[in-house]
PDB file of N, CA, C, O and CB in Angstrom:
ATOM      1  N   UNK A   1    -145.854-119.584  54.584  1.00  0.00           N
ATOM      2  CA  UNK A   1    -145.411-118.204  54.708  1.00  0.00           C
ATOM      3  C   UNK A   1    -145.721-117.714  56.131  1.00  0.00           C
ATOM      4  O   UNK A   1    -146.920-117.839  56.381  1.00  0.00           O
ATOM      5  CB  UNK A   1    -146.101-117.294  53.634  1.00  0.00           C
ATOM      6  N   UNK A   2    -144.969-117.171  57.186  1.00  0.00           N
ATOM      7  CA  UNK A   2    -144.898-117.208  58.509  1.00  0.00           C
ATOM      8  C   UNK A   2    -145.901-115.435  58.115  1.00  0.00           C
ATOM      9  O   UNK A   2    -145.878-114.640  57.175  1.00  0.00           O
ATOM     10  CB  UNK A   2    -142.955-117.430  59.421  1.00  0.00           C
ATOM     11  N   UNK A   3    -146.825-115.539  59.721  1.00  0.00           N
ATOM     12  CA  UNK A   3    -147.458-113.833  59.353  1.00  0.00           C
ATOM     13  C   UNK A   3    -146.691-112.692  59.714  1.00  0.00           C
ATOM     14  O   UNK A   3    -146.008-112.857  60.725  1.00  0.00           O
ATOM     15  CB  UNK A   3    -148.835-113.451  60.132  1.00  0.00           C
ATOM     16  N   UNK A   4    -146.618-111.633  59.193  1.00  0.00           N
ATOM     17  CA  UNK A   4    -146.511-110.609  59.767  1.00  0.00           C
ATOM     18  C   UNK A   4    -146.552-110.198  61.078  1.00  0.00           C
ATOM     19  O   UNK A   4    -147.298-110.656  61.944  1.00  0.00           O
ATOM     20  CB  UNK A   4    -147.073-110.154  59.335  1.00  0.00           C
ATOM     21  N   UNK A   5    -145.661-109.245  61.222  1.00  0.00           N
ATOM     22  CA  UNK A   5    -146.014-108.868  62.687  1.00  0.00           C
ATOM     23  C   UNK A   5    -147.147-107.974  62.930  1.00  0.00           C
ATOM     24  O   UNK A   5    -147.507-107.749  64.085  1.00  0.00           O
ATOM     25  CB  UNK A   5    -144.893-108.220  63.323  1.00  0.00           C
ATOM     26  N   UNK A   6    -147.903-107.297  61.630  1.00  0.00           N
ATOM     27  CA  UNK A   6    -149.130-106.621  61.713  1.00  0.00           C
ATOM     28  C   UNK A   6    -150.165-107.781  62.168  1.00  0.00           C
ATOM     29  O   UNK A   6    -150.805-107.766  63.219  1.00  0.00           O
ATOM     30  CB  UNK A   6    -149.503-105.884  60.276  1.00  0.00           C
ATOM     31  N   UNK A   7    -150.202-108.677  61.288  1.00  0.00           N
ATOM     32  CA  UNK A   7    -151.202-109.648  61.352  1.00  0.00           C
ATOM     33  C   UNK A   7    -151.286-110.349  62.779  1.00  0.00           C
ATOM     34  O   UNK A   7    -152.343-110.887  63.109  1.00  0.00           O
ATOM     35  CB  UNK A   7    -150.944-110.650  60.255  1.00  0.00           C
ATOM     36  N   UNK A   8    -150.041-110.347  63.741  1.00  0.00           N
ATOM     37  CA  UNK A   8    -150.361-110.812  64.527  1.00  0.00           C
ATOM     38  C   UNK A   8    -150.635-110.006  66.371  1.00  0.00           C
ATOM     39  O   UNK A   8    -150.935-110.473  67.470  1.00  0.00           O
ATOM     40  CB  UNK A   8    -149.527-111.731  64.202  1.00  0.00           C
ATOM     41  N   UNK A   9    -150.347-108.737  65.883  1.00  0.00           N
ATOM     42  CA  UNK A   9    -151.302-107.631  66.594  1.00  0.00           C
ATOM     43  C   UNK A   9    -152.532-107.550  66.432  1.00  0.00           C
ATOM     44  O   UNK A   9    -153.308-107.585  67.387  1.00  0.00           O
ATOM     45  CB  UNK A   9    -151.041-106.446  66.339  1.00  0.00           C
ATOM     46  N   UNK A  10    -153.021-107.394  64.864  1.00  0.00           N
ATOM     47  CA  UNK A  10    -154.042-107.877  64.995  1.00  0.00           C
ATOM     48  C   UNK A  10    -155.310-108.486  65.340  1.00  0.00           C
ATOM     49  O   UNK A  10    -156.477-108.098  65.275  1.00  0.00           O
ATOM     50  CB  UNK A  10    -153.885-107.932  64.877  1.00  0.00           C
ATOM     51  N   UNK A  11    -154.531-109.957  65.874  1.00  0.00           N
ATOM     52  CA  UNK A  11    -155.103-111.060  66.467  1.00  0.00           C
ATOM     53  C   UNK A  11    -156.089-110.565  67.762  1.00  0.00           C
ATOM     54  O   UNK A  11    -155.318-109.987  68.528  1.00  0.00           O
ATOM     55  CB  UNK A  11    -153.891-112.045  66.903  1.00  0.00           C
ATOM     56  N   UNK A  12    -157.135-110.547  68.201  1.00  0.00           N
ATOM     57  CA  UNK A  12    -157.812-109.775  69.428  1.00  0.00           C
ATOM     58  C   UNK A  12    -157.560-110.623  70.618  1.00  0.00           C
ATOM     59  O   UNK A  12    -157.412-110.096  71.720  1.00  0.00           O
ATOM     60  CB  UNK A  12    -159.474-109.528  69.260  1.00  0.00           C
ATOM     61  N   UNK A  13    -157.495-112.091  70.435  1.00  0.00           N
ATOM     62  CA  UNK A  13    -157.151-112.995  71.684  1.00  0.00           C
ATOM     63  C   UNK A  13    -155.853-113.090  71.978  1.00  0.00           C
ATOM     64  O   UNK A  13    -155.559-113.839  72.910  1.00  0.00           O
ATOM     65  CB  UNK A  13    -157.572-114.343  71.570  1.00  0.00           C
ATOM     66  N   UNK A  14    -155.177-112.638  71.535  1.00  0.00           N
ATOM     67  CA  UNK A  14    -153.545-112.014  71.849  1.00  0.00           C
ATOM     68  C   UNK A  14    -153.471-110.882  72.780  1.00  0.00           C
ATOM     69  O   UNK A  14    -152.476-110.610  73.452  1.00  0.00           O
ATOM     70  CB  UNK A  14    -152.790-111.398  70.474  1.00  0.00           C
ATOM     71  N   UNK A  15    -154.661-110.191  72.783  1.00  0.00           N
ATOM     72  CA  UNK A  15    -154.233-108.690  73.205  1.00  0.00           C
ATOM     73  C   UNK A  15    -152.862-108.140  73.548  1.00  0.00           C
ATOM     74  O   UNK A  15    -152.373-108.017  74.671  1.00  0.00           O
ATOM     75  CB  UNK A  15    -154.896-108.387  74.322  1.00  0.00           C
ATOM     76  N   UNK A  16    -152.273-107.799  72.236  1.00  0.00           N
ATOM     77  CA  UNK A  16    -151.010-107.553  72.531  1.00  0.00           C
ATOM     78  C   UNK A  16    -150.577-106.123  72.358  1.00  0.00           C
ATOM     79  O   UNK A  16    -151.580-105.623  71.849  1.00  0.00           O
ATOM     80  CB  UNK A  16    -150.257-108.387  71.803  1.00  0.00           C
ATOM     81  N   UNK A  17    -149.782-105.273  72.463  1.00  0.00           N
ATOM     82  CA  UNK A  17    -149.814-103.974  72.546  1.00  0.00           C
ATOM     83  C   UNK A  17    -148.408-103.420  71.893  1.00  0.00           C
ATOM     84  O   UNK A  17    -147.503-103.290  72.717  1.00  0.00           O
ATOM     85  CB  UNK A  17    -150.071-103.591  74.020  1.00  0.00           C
ATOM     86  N   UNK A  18    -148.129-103.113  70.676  1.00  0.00           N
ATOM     87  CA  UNK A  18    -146.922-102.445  70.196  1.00  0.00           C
ATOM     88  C   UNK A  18    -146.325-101.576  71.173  1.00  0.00           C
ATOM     89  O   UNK A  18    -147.071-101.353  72.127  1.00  0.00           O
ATOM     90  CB  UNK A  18    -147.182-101.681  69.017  1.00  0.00           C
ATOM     91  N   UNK A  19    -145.377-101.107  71.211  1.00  0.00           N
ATOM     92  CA  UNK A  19    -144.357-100.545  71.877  1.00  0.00           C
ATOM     93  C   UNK A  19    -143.568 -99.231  71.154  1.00  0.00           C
ATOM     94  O   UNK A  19    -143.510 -98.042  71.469  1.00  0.00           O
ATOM     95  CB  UNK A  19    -143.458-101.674  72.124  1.00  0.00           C
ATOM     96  N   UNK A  20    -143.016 -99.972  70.089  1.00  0.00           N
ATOM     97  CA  UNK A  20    -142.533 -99.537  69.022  1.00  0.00           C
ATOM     98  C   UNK A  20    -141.952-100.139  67.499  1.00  0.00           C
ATOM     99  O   UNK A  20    -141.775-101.273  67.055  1.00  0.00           O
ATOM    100  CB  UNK A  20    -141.812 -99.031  69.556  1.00  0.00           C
ATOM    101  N   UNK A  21    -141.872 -99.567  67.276  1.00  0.00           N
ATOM    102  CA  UNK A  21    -141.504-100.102  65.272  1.00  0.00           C
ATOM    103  C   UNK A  21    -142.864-100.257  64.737  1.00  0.00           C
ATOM    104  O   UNK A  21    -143.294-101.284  64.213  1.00  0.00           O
ATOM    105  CB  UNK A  21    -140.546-102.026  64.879  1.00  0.00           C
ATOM    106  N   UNK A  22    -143.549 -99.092  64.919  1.00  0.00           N
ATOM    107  CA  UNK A  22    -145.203 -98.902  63.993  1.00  0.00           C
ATOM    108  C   UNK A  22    -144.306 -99.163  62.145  1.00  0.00           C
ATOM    109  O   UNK A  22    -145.004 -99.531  61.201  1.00  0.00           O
ATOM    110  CB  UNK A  22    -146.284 -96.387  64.313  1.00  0.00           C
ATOM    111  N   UNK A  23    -142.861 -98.911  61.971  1.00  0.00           N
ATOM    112  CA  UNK A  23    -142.868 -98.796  60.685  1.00  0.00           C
ATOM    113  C   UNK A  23    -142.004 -99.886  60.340  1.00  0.00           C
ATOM    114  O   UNK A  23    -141.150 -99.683  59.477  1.00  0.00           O
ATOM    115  CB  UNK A  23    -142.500 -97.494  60.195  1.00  0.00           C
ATOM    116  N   UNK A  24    -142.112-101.238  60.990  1.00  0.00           N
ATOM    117  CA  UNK A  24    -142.351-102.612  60.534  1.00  0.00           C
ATOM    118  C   UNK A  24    -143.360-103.633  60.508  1.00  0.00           C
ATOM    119  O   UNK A  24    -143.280-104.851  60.348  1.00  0.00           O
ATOM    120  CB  UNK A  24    -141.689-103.105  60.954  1.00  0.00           C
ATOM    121  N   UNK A  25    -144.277-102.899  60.693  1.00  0.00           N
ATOM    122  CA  UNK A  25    -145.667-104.079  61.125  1.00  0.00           C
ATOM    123  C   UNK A  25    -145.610-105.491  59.517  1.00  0.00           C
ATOM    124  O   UNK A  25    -145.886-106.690  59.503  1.00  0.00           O
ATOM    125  CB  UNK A  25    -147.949-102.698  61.058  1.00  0.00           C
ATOM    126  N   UNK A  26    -145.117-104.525  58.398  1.00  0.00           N
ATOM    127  CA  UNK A  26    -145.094-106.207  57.350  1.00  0.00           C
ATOM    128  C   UNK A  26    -144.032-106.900  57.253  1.00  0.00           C
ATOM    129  O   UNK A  26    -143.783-107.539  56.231  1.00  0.00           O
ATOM    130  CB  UNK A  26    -145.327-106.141  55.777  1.00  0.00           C
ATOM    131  N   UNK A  27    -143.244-106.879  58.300  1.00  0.00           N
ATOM    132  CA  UNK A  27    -141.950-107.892  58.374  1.00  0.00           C
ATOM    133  C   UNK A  27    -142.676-108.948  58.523  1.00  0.00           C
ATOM    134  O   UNK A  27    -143.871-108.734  58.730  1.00  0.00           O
ATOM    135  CB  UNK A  27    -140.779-107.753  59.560  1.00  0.00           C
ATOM    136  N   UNK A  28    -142.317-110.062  58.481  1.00  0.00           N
ATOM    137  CA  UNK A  28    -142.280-111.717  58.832  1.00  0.00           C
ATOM    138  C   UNK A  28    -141.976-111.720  59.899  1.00  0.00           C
ATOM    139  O   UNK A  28    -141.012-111.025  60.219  1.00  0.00           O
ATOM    140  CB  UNK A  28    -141.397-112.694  58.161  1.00  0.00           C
ATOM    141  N   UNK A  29    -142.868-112.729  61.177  1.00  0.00           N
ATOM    142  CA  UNK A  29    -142.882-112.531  61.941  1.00  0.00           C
ATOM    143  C   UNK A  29    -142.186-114.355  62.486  1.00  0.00           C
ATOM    144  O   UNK A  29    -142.957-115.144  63.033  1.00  0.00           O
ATOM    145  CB  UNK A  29    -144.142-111.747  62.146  1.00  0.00           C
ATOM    146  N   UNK A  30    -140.827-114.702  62.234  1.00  0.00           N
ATOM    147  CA  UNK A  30    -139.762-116.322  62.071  1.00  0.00           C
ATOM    148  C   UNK A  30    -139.969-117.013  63.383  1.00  0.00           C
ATOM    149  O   UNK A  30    -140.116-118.219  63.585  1.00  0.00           O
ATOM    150  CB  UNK A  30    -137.741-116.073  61.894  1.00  0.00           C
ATOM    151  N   UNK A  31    -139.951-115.893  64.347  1.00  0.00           N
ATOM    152  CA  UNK A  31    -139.692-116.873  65.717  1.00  0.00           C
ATOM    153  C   UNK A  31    -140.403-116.146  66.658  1.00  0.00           C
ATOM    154  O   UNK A  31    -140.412-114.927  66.487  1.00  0.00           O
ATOM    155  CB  UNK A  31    -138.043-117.112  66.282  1.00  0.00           C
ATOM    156  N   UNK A  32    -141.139-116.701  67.830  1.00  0.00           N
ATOM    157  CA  UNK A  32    -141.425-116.217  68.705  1.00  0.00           C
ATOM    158  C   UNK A  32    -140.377-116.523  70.164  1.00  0.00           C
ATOM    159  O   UNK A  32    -140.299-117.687  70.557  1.00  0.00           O
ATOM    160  CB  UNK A  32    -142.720-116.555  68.658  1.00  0.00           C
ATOM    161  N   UNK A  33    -139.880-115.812  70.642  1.00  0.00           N
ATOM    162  CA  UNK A  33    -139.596-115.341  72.107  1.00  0.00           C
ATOM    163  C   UNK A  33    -140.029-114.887  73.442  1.00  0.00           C
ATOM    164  O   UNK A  33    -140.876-113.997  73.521  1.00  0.00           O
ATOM    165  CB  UNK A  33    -139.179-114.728  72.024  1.00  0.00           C
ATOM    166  N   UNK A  34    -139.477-115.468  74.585  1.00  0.00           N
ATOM    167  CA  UNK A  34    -140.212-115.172  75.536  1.00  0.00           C
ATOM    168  C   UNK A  34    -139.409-114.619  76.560  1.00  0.00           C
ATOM    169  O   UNK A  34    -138.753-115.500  77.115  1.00  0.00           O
ATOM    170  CB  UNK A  34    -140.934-116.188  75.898  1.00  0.00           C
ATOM    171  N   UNK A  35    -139.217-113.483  77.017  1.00  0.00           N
ATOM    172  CA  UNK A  35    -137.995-113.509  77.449  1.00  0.00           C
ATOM    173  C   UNK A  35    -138.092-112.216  78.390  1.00  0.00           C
ATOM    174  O   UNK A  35    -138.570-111.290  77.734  1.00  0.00           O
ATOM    175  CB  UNK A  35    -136.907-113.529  76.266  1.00  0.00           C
ATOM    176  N   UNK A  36    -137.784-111.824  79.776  1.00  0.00           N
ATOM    177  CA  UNK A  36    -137.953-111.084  81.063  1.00  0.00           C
ATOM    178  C   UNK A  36    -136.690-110.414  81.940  1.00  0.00           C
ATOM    179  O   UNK A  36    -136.655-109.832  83.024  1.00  0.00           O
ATOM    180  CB  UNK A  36    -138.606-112.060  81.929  1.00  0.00           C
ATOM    181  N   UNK A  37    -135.286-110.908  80.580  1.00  0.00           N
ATOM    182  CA  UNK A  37    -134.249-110.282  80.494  1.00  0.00           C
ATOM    183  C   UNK A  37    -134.432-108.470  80.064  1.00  0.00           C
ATOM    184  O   UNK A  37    -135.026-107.886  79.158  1.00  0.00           O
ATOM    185  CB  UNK A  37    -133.494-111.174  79.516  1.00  0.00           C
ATOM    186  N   UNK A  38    -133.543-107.991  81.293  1.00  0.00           N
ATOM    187  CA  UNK A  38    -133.168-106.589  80.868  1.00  0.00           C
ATOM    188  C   UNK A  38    -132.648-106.074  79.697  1.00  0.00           C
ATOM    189  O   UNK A  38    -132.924-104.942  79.302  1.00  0.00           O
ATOM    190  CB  UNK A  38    -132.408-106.197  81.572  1.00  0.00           C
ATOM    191  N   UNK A  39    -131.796-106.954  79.028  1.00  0.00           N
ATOM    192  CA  UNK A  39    -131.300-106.567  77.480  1.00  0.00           C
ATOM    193  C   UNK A  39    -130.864-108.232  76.665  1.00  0.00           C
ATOM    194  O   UNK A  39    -129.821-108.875  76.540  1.00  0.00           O
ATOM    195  CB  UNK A  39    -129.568-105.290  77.622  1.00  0.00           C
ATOM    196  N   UNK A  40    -132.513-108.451  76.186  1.00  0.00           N
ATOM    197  CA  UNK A  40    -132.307-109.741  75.321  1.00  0.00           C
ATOM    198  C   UNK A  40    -131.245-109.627  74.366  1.00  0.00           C
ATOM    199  O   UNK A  40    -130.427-110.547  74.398  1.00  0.00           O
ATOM    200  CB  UNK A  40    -133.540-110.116  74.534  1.00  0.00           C
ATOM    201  N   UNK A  41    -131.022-108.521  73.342  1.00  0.00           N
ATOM    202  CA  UNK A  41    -130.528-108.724  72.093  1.00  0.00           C
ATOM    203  C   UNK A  41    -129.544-109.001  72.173  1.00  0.00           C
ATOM    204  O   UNK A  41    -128.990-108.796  71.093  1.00  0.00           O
ATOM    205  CB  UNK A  41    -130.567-107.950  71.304  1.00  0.00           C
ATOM    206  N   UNK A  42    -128.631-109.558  73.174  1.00  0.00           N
ATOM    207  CA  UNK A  42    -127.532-110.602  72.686  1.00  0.00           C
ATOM    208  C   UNK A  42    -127.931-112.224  72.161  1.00  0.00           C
ATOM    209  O   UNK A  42    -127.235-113.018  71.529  1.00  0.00           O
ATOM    210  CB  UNK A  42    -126.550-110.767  73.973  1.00  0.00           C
ATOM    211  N   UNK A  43    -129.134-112.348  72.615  1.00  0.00           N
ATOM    212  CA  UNK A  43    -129.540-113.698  72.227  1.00  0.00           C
ATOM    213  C   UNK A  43    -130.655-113.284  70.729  1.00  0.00           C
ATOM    214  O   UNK A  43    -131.619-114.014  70.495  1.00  0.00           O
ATOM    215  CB  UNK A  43    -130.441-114.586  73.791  1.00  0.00           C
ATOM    216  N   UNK A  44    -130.459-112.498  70.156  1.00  0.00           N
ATOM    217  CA  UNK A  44    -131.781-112.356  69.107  1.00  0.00           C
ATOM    218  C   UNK A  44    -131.046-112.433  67.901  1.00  0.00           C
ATOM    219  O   UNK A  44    -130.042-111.721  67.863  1.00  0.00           O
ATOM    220  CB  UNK A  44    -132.784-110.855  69.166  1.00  0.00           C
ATOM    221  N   UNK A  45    -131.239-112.956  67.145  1.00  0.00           N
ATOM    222  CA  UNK A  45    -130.754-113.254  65.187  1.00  0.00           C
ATOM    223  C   UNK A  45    -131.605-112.132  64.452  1.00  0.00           C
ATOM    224  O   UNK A  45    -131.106-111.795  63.379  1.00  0.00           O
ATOM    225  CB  UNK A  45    -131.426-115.210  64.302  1.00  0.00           C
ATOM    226  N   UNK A  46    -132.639-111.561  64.755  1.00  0.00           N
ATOM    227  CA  UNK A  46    -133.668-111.270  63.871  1.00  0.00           C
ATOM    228  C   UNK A  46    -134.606-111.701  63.450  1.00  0.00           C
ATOM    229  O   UNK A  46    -134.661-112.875  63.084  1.00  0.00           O
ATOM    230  CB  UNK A  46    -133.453-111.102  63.179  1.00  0.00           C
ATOM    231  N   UNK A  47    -135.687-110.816  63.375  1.00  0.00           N
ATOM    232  CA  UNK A  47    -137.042-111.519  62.827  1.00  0.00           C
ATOM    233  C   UNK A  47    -137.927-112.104  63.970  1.00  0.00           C
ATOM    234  O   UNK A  47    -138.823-112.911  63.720  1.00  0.00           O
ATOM    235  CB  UNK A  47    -136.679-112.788  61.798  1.00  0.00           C
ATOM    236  N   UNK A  48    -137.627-111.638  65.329  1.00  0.00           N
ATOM    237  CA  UNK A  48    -138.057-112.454  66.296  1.00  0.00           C
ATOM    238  C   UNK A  48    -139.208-111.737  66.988  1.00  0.00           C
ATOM    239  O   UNK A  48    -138.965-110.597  67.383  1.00  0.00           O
ATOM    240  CB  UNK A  48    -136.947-112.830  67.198  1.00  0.00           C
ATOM    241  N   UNK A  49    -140.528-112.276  67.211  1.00  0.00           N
ATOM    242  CA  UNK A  49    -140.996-111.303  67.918  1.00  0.00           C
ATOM    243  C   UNK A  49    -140.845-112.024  69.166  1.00  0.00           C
ATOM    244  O   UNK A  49    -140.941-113.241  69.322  1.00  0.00           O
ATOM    245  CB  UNK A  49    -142.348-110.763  67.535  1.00  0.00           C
ATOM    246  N   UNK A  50    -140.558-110.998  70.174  1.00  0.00           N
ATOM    247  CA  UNK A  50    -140.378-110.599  71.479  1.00  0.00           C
ATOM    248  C   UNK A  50    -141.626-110.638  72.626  1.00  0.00           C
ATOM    249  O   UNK A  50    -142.406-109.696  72.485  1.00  0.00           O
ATOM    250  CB  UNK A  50    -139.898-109.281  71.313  1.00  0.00           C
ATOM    251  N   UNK A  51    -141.859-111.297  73.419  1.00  0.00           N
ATOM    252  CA  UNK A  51    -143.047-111.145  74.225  1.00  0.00           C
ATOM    253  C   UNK A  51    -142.484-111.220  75.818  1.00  0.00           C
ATOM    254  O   UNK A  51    -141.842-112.058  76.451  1.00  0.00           O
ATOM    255  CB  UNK A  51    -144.203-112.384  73.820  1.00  0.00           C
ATOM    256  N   UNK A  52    -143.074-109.883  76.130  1.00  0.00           N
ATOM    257  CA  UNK A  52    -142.361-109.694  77.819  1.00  0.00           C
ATOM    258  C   UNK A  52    -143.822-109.103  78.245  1.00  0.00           C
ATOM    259  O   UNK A  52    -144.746-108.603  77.603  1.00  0.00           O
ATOM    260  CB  UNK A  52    -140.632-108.293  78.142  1.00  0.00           C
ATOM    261  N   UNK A  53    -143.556-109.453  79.920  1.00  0.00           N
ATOM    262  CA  UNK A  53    -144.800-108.820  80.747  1.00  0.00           C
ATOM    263  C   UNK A  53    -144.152-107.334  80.979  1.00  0.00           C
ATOM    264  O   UNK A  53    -144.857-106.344  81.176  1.00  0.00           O
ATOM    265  CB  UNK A  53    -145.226-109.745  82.407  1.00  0.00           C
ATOM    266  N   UNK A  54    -142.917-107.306  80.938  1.00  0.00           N
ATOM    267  CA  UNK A  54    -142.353-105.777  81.580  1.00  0.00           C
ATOM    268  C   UNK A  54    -142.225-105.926  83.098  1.00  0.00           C
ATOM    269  O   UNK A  54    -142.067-104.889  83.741  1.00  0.00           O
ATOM    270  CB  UNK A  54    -143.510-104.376  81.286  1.00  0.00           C
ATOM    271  N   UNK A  55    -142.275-107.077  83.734  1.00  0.00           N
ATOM    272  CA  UNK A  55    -141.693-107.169  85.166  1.00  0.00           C
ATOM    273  C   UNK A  55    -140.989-105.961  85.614  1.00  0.00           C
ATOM    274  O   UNK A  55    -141.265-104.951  86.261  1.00  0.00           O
ATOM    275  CB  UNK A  55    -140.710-108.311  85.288  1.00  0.00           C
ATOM    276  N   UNK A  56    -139.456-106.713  84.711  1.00  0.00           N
ATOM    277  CA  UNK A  56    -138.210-106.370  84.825  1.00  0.00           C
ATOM    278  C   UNK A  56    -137.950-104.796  84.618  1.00  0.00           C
ATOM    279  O   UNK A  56    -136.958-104.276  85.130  1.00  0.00           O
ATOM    280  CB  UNK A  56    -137.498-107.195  83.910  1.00  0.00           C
ATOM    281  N   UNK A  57    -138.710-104.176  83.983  1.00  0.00           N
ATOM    282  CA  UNK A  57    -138.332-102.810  83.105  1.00  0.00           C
ATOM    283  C   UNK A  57    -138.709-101.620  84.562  1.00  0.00           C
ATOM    284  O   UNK A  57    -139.548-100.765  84.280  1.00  0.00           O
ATOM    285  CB  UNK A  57    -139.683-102.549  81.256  1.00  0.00           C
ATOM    286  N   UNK A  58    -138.280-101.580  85.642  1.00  0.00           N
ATOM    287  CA  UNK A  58    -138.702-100.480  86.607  1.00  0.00           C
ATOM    288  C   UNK A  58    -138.961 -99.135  86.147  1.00  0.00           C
ATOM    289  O   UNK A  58    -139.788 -98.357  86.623  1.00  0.00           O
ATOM    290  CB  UNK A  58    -137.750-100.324  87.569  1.00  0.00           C
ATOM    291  N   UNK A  59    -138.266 -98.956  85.287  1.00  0.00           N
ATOM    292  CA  UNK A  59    -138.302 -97.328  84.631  1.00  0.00           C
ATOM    293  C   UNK A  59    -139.616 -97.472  83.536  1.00  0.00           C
ATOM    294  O   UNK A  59    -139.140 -96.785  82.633  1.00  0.00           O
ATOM    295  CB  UNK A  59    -136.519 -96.805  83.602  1.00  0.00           C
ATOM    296  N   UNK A  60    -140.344 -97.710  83.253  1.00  0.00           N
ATOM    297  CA  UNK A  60    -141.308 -97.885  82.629  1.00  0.00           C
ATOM    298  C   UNK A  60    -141.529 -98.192  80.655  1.00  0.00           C
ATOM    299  O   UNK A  60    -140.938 -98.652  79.678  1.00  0.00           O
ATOM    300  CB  UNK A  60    -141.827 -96.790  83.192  1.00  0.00           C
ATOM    301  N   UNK A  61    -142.222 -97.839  80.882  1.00  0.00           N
ATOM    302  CA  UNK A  61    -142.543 -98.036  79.288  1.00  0.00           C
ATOM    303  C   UNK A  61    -141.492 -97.104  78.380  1.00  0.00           C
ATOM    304  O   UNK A  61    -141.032 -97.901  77.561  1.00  0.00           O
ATOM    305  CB  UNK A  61    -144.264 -97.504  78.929  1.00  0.00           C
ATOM    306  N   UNK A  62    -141.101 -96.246  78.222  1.00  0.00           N
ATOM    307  CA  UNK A  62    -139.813 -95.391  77.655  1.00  0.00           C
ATOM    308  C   UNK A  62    -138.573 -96.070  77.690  1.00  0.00           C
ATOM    309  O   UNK A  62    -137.784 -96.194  76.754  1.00  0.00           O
ATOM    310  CB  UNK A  62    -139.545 -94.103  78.440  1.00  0.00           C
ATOM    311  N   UNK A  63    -138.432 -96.621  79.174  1.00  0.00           N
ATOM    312  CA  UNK A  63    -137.315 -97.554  78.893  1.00  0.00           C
ATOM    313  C   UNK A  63    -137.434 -98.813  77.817  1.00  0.00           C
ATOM    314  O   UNK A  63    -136.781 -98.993  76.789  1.00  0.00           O
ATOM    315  CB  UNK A  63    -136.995 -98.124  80.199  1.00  0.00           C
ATOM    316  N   UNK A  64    -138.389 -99.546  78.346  1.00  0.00           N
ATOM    317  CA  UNK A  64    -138.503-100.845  76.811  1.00  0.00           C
ATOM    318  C   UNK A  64    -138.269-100.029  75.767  1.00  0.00           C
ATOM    319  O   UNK A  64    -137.284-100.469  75.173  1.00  0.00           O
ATOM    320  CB  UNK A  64    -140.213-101.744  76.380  1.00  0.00           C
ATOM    321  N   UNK A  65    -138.775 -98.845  75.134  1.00  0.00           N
ATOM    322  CA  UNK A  65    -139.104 -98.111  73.474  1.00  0.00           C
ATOM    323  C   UNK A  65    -137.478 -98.597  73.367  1.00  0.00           C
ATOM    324  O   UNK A  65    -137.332 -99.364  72.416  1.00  0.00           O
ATOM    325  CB  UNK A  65    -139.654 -95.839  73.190  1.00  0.00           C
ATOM    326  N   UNK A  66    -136.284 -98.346  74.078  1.00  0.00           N
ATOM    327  CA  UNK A  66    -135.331 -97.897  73.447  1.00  0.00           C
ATOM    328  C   UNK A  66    -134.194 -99.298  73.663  1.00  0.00           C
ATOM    329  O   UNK A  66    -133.053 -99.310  73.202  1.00  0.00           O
ATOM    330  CB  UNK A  66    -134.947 -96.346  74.048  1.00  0.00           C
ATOM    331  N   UNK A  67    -134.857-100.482  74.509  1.00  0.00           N
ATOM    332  CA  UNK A  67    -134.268-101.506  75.000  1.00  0.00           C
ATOM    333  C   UNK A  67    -133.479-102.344  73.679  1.00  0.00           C
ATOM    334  O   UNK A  67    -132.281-102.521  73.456  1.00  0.00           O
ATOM    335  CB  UNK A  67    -135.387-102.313  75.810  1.00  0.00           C
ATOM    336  N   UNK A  68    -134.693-102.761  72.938  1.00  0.00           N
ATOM    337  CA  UNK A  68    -134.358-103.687  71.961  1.00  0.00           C
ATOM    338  C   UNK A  68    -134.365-103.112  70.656  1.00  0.00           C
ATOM    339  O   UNK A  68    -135.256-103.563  69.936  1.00  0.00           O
ATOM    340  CB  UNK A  68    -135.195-104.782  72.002  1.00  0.00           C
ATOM    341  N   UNK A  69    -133.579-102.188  70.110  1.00  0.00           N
ATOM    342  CA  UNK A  69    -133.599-102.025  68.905  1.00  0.00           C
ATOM    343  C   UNK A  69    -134.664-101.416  68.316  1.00  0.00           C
ATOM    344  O   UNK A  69    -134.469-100.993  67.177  1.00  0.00           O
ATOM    345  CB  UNK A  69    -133.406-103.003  68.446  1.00  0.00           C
ATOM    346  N   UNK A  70    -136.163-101.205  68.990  1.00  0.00           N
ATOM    347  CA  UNK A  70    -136.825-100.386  68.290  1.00  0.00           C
ATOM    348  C   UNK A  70    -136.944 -99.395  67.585  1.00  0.00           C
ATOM    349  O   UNK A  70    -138.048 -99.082  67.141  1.00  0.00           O
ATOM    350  CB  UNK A  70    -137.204-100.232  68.599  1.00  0.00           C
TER     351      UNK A  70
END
């Protein structure tokens, strides 16, 4: 059974930081991604969690909230 995406925020050696979708944290968390594209979701099926440094995002953190479907 693949974890959650709560469970893997969670994790403390991840230090990873939500963005947005506080109101999916018990989805299944199928595939991981890595990806520094301005607008991944032409390449996403679902179920994917997403991991970016935010290089790319100049406009800041407001811009990602609304990038991918959150």
């Amino acid at each position: 059974m693949p974890p959650t995406l709560g469970a893997v925020l969670r994790t403390p050696q991840l230090r990873l930081r939500l963005l947005t979708g506080e109101d999916r944290l018990d989805r299944p968390v199928r595939w991981v991604a890595v990806s520094e594209l301005t607008d991944p979701t032409p390449y996403l099926a679902g179920g994917e969690l997403l991991l970016t440094t935010g290089v790319r995002w100049h406009e800041g953190g407001e811009a990602a909230r609304g990038t991918c479907g959150g």
